[in-house]
N, C-alpha and C positions, 0 to 999 in steps of 0.2 A: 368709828367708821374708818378712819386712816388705820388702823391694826389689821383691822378685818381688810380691808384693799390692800396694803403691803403682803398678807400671809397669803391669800390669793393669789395674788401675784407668782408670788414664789411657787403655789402648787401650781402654777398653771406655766411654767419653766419656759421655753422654747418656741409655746404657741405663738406665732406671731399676733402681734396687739397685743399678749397678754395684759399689762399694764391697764389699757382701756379696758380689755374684758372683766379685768376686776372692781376697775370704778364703774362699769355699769351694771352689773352683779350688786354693789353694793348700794348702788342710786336705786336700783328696783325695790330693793330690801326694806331700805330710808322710807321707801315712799308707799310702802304696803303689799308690793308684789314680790312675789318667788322667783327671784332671781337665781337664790343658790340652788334650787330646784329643780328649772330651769336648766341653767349652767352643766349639774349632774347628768340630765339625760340627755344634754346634746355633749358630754364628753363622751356618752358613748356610743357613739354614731361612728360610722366606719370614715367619711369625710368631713374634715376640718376645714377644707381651703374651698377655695373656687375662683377661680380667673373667669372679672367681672367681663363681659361681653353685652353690649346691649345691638339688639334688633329692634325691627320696627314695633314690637309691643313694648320694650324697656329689656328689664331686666329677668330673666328667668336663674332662680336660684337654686334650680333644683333638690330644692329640700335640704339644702345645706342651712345648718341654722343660722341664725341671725345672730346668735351669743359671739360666734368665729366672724361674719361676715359683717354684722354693722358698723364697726369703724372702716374698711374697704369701701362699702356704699356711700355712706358719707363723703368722701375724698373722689370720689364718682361723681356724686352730685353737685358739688360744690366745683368740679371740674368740666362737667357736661351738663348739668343743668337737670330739672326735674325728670322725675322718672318712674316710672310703672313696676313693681315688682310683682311678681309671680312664682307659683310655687314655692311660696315663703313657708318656710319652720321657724319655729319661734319668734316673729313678729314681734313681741314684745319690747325685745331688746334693743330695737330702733328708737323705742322710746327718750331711755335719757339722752341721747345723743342730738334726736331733733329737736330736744327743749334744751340742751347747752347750744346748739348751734340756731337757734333759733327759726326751725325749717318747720315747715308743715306737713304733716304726717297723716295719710289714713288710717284707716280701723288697724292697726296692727295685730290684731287677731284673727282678723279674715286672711284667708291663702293667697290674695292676691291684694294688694293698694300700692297708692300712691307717696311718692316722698319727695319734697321740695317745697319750692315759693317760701313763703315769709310767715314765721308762727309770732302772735301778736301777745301772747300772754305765756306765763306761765305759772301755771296753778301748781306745782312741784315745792315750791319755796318753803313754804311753812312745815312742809311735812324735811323736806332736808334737814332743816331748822333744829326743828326737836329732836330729830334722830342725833346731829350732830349735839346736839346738847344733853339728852338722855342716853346716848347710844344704841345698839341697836340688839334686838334677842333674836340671835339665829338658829333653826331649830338643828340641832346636833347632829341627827342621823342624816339630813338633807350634807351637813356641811363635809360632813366625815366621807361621802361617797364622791367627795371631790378629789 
């Protein structure tokens, strides 16, 4: 898991968060889901960035992905408190983030949910576990398109 996060890292050069986007590329992977996959089609998306701005519904993301954008929201929410996103792409990616930080997350597959308050479990462990322990198979052609 630490190779596959370090080499990531590295193809992911200058993006800011790189770092983060490659541990949670690689927590998705661990835990069953397409991260690298993921990862690939929001690199090619014409925006990477977004300057968070929240109004009276929360946060609107305009379809900028969450692979770029979920360490920012985090550091949002932990600084202004829970919050509503909309217009979410890639949802997912909020995932490992609000089970390291222990926050509560809506459906992150629906275009719009909720992110904050206090998450009370985390079902994630075991499956890190094994990955870290058997490593992990990543499928080639998803990873090569990084």
């Amino acid at each position: 898991m630490q190779t596959a996060e370090a080499e990531l890292t590295k193809k992911l050069g200058d993006l800011p968060d790189a770092a983060e986007i490659a541990w949670a590329t690689v927590w998705l992977e661990a835990c069953g889901y397409s991260g690298v996959k993921i990862l690939g089609e929001a690199l090619k998306d014409q925006r990477h960035t977004l300057e968070l701005t929240r109004d009276a519904l929360g946060l609107d993301l305009q379809h900028v992905s969450c692979a770029f954008l979920a360490p920012a929201i985090m550091r949002h929410v932990a600084a202004n408190g829970r919050a509503f996103l909309r217009n979410v792409r890639h949802g997912l990616y909020m995932l490992p983030f609000a089970v390291r930080g222990n926050v509560g997350l809506g459906c992150p597959v629906d275009p719009s949910f909720a992110v904050g308050g206090e998450r009370h479990k985390n079902p994630y462990g075991e499956k890190l576990g094994l990955a870290a322990a058997q490593g992990l198979e990543i499928d080639n052609a998803q990873w090569g398109e990084i």
